[in-house]
C-alpha positions in Angstrom: -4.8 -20.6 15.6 -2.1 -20.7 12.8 -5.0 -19.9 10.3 -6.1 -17.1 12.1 -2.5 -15.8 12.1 -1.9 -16.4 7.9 -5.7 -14.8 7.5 -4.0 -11.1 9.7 -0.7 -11.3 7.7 -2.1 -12.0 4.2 -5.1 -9.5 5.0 -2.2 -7.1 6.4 -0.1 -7.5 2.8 -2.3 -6.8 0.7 -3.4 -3.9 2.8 0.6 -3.1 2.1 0.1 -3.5 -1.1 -2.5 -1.6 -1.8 -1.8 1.4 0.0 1.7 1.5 -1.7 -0.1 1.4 -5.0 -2.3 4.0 -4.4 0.9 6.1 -2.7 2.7 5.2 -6.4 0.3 6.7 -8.6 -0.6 9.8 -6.5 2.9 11.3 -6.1 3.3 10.7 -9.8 0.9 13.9 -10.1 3.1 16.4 -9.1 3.9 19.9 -10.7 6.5 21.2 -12.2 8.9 23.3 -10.1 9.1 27.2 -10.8 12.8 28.3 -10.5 13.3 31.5 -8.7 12.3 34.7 -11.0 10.2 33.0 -13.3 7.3 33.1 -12.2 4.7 35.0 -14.2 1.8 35.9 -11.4 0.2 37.4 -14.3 -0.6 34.7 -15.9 -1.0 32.7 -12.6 -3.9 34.9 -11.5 -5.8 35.1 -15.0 -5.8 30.9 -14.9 -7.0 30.9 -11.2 -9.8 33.8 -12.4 -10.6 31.7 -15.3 -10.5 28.8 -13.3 -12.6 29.4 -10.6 -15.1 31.8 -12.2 -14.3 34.8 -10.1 -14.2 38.2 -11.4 -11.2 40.2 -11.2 -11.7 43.2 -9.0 -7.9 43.8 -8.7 -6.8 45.7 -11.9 -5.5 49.2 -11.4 -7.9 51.8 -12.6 -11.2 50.0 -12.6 -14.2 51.2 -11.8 -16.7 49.3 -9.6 
């Protein structure tokens, strides 16, 4: 009985464990905030164009 109960509560810490490892390294990935005004959507849409591989059909004055 008791070492059924240490099995759960050691099984359930390093389930803790993990998961708060896991939660540690992923919000460490997070991007820079843009303060208000600066951002250049611009440049924004040329890196999601190059990014994704999409041609840019919204430019003023092209011809399809």
């Amino acid at each position: 009985m008791w070492e059924t109960i240490l099995v759960i509560a050691g099984v359930f810490v390093a389930l803790s464990g993990c998961l708060w490892f896991f939660i540690g390294k992923t919000a460490r990935r997070r991007h820079d905030a843009i303060a208000p005004g600066k951002f250049d959507f611009d440049a924004f849409k040329s890196r999601e164009i190059a990014r994704r591989g999409v041609h840019d059909t919204t430019r003023y004055g092209k011809k399809r």
